[in-house]
C-alpha positions in Angstrom: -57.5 76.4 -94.7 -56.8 75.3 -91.3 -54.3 76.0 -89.0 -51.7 73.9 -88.1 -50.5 74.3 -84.2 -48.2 71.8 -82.6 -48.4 71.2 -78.5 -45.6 73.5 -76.6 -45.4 71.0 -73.9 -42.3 68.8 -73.7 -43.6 65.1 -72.6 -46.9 63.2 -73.3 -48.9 62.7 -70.3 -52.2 61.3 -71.8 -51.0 60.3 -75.6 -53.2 59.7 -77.9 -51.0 58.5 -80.4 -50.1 54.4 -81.2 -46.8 53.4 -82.4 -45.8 52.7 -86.0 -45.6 48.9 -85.1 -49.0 48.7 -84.1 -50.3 50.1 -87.4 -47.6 47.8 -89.4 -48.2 44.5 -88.0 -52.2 45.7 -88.2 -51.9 46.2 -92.1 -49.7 42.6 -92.1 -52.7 41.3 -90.3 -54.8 42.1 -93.7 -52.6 38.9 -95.3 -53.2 35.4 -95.6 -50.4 33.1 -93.9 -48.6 35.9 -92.6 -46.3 36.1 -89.5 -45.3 39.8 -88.8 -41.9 39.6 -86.7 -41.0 42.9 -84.5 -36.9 43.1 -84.6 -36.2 44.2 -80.9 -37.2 43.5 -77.6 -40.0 41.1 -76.0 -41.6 44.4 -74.5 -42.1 46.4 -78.0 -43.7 43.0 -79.1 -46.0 42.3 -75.8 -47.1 45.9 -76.0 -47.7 46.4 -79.4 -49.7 42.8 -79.2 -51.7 44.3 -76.5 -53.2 47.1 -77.7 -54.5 44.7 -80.9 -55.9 41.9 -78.4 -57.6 44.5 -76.9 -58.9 46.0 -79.2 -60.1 43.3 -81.8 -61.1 40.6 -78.7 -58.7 37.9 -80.8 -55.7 35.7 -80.8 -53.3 37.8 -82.6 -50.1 36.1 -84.2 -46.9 37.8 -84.0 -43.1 36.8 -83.7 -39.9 38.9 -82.1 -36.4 38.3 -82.0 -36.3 39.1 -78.8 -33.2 41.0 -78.6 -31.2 41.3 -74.9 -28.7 43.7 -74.2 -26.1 41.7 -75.0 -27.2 41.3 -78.8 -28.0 45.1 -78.7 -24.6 45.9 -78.6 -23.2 43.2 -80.7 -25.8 43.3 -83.2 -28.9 41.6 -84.1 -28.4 40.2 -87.5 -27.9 36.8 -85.7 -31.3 36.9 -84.2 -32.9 38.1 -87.1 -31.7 35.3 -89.4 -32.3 32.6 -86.1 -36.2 33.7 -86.1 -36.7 33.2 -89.7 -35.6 29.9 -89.7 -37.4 28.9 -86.5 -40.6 30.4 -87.9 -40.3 28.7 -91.2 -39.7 25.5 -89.6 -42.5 25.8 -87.4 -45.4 27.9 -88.2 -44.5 27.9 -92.1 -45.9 31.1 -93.1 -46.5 32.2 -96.7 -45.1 35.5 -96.1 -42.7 37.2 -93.2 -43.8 40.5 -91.7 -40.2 41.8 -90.8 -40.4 45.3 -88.6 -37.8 47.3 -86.7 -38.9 49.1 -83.4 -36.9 52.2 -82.0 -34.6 49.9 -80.0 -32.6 48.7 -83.2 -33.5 51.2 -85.1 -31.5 54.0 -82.5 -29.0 51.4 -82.4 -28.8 51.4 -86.7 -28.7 47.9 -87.7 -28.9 48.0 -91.1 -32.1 45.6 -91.8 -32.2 45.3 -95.7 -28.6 44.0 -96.0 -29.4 41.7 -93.2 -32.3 40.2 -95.4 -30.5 40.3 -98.2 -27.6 38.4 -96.3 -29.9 35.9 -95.2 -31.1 35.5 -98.4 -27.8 34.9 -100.1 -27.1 32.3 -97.1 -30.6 30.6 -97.3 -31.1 30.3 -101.0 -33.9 27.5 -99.9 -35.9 30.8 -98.7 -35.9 32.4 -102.0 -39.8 31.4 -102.7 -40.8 33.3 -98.9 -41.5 37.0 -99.2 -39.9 38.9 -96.1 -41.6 42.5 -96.5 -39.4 44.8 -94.2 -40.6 48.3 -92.7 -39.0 50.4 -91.0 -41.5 51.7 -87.8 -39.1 53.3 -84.7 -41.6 53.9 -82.2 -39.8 57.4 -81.5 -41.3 58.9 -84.4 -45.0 58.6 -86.3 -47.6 57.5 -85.8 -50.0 53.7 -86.1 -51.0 55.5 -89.5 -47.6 56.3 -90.6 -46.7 52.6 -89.9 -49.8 50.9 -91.8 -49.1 53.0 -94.7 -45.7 51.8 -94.5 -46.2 48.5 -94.7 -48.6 49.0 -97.6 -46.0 50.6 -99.6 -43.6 47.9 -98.6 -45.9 44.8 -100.0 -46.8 46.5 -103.1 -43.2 47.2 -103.8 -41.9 44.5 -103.0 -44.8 41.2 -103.9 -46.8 42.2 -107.4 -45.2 41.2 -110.0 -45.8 41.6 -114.0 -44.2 39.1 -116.1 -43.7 40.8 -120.2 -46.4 38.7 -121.9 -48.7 38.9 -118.8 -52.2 41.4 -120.1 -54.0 43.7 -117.5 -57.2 42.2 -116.2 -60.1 45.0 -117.3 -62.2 43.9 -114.2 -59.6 43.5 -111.4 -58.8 46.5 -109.3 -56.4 46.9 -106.4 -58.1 48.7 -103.3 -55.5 49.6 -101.0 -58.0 50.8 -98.0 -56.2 53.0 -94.9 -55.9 52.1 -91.1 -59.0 54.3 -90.7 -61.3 51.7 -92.2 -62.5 49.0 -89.9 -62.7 45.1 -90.9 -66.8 45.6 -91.2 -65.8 48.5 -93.6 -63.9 46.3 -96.1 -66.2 44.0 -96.1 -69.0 46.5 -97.4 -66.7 48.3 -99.5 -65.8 44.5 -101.1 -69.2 43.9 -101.5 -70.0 47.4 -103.5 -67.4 47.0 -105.9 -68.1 43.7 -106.6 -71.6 44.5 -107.6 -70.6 46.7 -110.4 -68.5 43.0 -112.0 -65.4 44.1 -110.5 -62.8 41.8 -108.5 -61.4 43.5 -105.6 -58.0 43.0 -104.6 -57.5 44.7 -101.0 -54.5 45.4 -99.4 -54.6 44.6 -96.5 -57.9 42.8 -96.4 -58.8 43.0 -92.6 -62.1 41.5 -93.4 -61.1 38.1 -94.0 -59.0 37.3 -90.4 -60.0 40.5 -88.1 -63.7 40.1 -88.1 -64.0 38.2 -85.4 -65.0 34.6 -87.0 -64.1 31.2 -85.7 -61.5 29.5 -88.2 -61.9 25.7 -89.0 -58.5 24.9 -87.5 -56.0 26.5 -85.2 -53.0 28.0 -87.0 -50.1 30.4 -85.7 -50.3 32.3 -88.7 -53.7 34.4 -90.6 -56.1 31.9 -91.8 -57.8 34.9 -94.1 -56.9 37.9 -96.1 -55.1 38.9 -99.3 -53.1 35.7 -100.6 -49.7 36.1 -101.6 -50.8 34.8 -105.3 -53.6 37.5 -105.6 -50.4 40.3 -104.3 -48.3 39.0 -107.1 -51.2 39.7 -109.5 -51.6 43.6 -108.7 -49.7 44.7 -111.9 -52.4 43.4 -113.8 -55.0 45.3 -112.1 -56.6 47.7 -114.6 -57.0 50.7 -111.7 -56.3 51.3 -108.3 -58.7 53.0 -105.5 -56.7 54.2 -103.0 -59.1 55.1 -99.7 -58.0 57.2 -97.4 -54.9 59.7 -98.4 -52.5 58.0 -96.7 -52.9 55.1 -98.8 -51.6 57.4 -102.0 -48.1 56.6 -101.2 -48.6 53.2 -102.4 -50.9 53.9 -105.5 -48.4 56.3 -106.9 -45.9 52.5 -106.5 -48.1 51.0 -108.7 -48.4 53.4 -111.0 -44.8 54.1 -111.3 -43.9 50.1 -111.3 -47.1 48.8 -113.7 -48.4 52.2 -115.3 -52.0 51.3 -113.2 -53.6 54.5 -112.9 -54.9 55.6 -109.5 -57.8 57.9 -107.5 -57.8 58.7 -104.0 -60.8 58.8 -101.7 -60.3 60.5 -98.7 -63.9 59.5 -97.1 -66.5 56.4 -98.4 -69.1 58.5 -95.0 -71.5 60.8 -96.2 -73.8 61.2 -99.3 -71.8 63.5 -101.7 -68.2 60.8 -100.8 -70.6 57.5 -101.4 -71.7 59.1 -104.7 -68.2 60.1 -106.0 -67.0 56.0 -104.9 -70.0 55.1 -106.9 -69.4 57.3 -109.8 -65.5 56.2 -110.0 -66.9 52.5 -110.4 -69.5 52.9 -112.4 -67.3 54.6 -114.8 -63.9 51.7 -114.5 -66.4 48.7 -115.1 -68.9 50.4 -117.7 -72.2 49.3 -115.7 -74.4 51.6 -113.9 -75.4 51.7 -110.2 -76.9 49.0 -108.7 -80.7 49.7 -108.0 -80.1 48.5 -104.7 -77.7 51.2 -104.1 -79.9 53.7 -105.4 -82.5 52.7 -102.8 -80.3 53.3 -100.1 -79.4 56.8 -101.1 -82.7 57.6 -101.5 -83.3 56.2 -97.8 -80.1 58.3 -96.5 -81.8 61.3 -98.0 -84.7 60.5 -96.1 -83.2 60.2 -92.9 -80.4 63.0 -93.2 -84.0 65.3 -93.6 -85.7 64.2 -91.1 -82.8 63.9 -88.5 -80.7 67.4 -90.0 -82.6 69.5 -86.8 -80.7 67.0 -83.9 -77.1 68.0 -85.5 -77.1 71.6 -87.0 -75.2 74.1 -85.0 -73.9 71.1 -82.6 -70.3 71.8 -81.4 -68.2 68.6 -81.4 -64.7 68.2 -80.7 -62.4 65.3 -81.9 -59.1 63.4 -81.4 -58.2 61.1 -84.2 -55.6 60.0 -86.7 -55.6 62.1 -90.0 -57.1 59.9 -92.7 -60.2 59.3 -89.7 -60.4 62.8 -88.4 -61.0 64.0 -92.1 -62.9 61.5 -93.1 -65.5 62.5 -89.7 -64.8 66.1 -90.2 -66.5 65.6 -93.8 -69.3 63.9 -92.7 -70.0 66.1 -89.7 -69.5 69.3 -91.5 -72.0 68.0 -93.9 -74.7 67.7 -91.3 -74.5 71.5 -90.2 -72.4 70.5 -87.1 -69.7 72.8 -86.0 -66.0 71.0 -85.0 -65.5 72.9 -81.8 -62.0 71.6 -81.7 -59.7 69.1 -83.8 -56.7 67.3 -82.2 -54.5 64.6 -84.3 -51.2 62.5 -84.0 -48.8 63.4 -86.6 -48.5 66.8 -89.3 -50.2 65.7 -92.8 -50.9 67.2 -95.9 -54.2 66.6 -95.8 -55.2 68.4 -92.3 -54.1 72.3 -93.6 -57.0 71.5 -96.3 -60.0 70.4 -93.2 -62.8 73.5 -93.6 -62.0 74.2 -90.0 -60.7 77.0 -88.2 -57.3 75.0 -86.5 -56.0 71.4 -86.2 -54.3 70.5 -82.9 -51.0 68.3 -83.0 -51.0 66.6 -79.7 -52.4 64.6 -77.0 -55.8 63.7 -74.7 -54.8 66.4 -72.1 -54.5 69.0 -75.3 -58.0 67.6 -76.2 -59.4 67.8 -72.8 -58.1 71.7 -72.9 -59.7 71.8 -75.7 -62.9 70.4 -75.6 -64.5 72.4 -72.5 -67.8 73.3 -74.1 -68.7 70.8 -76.3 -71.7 69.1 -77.2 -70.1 65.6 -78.3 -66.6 63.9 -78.0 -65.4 61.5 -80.3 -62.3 59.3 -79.9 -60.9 56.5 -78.9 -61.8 54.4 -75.6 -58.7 56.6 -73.7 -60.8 59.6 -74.0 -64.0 57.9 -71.5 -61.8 59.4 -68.5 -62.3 62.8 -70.2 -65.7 62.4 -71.0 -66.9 61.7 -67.4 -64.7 64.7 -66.2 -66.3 67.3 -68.7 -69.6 65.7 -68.3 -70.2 65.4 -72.3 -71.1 62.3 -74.2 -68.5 60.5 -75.7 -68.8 58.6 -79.2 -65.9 56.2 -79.8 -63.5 56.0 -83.0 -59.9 54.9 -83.8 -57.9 52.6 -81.5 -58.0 51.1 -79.5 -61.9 50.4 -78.4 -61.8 48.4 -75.2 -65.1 49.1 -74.0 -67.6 48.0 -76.6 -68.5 45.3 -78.2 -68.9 45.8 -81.8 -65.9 47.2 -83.3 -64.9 44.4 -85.6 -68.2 44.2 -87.3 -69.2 48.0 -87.2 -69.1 50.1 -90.4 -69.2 53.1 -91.3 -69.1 53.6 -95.3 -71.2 53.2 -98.3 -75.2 55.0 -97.6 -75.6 52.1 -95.1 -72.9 52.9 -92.9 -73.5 56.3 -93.2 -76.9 56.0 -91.6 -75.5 54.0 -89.0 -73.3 56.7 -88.0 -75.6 59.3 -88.5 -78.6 57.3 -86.2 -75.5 56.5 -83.5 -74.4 59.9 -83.1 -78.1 61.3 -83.4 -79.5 59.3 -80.3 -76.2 60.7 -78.1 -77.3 64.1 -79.1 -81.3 63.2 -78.7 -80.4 61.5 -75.0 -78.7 64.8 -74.1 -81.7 66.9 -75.1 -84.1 64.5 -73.0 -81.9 64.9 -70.3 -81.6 68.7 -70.3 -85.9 68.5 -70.7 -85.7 66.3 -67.2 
């Protein structure tokens, strides 16, 4: 069991932390035809859209009502129902976004009765689904927010008429901010190999892989379609990856009866079998051969490699769902964490087989970390790296300085040995350059 210790100091001066709004309009980003609208000012909007532009290298839609301080103190119900209509009549999304930020939020505009306000005054609106979440950026965290808005869309879109049947072969995957866009698109193509048709929430493959679209359009071109979210409550199971994501899983089982298991890592050999396993057993087919080749060539290469990673010390500063998900996987290889700092308190962390877990920021991670063989977080911690002098291997968001992000995965056997050979050859360069 680890311990939990929470930073004594008082401010933030190097956070490592996102706001909620960035993980909610990221997991609204996973939808076809969306618009995701930020309630509040033009500033929570332009900086939550600059961190994704950065990091994903792409045009990123998003709306505000760009509240004043005039309409602060009046209320912002006006501006709420005004950007509705103007996006309607002008991007014509399938499906509204809505989120708070800590300006209206401190301020306590009540947001459901505005929808439902809007509603009642806009009946011609009745076929748009407007999913709200509340994310204040004065509290939690980007993976508090992305799991928010999950829970928000499966509450709120599937529906399950009386004489509608569940689908045997259609299972809902509702995959955590700690997955990238290249990891849904391998974890799409696993389960679809076994005969089973994946519905993802939010399905960052289809618009944040970093494709050129046919057209130009202000809203997502690709992801999960509204019709495929109304269809979740015939989905015979739900994975839910990452334990963040069992908020909304336990929705759906409570709303359709769907029953539900949580993965809290698809990296590393004993996590890819369990996935396996759990599909193999939902659709009644064994493992692809082609899967059992690539374990067999992950054995190979965890063998041969084992020697460049036991008794490594590596420290890390991530959100939960990724730090135990890396923790796993490292732990498995005979490294030793040398320290573990995260954003927010979870469940999950007291259960990490390390000695503590840090709640805090890059300068309680730099404190931290003196000693260590390997760093790993996001692109904010290269500052850190150069200081200490120890190689740094980037995770999380956002990732500014490399080029592969979009497209880079890390689950299944095959994305296990890619992490395995990336973190490898930082910790074989460091041994040539200690022999030099």
């Amino acid at each position: 069991m680890a311990i939990i210790s929470v930073t004594s100091t008082s401010v933030a001066v190097n956070p490592l932390k996102q706001s909620q709004t960035v993980g909610a309009v990221l997991a609204f980003l996973g939808l076809k035809g969306i618009m995701p609208l930020l309630h509040g000012s033009q500033g929570c909007t332009a900086l939550t859209k600059a961190v994704l532009v950065q990091h994903f290298r792409q045009a990123i839609p998003l709306s505000s009502t760009a509240m004043t301080e005039v309409a602060t103190i009046l209320g912002g119900e006006e501006r709420v129902e005004q950007a509705i209509l103007t996006l309607v009549q002008k991007s014509k999304p399938e499906i509204i976004g809505l989120c708070s930020t800590g300006l209206v939020e401190t301020r306590g505009d009540d947001m459901g009765r505005f929808v439902k306000e809007i509603r009642h005054r806009h009946p011609e609106l009745d076929y748009l689904p407007i999913v709200l979440v509340s994310t204040p950026d004065f509290k939690g965290t980007l993976q508090d927010g992305f799991a928010g808005a999950v829970e928000s869309i499966v509450r709120e879109i599937p529906q399950k008429s009386s004489n509608q049947k569940a689908c045997p072969t259609q299972i809902t995957i509702l995959a955590s901010s700690a997955f990238t866009p290249g990891d849904v698109q391998e974890i799409k193509e696993i389960v679809t190999s076994f005969g089973l048709v994946p519905i993802v929430v939010p399905d960052l493959s289809g618009s944040l892989d970093g494709h050129i679209e046919d057209s130009s359009s202000a809203i997502t071109a690709n992801g999960t379609n509204a019709a495929q979210l109304r269809s979740i409550g015939s989905s015979a199971f739900t994975l839910a990856l990452g334990d963040s994501m069992r908020g909304g899983a336990q929705i759906l089982e409570q709303r359709f009866n769907i029953p539900y298991e949580v993965f809290g890592e698809l990296t590393g050999l004993a996590a890819v079998d369990k996935f396996l396993q759990a599909l193999a057993d939902i659709s009644g087919v064994s493992v692809p051969q082609k899967y059992r080749r690539q374990r067999r060539q992950l054995q190979h290469v965890m063998l041969e490699n084992h020697f460049y990673f036991g008794c490594k010390r590596v420290s890390l500063a991530l959100e939960p769902d990724l730090l135990w998900s890396t923790v796993s996987f490292l732990r498995s290889l005979g490294v030793e964490i040398h320290s573990a700092v995260t954003t927010t308190r979870f469940p999950l962390l007291e259960k990490l087989p390390i000695k503590s877990v840090t709640i805090g920021d890059l300068e309680d991670f730099e404190q931290l970390a003196v000693g260590s063989d390997l760093l790993i977080t996001n692109s904010h911690g290269v500052a850190i790296a150069q200081r200490l002098k120890i190689p740094l291997y980037r995770q999380g968001i956002p990732i500014f300085d490399r080029l592969d992000h979009g497209q880079f995965t890390k689950v299944g056997y095959r994305g296990t040995m890619q992490l395995l050979f990336d973190i490898g050859n930082l910790f074989l360069e460091q041994e040539t350059k200690v022999k030099h």
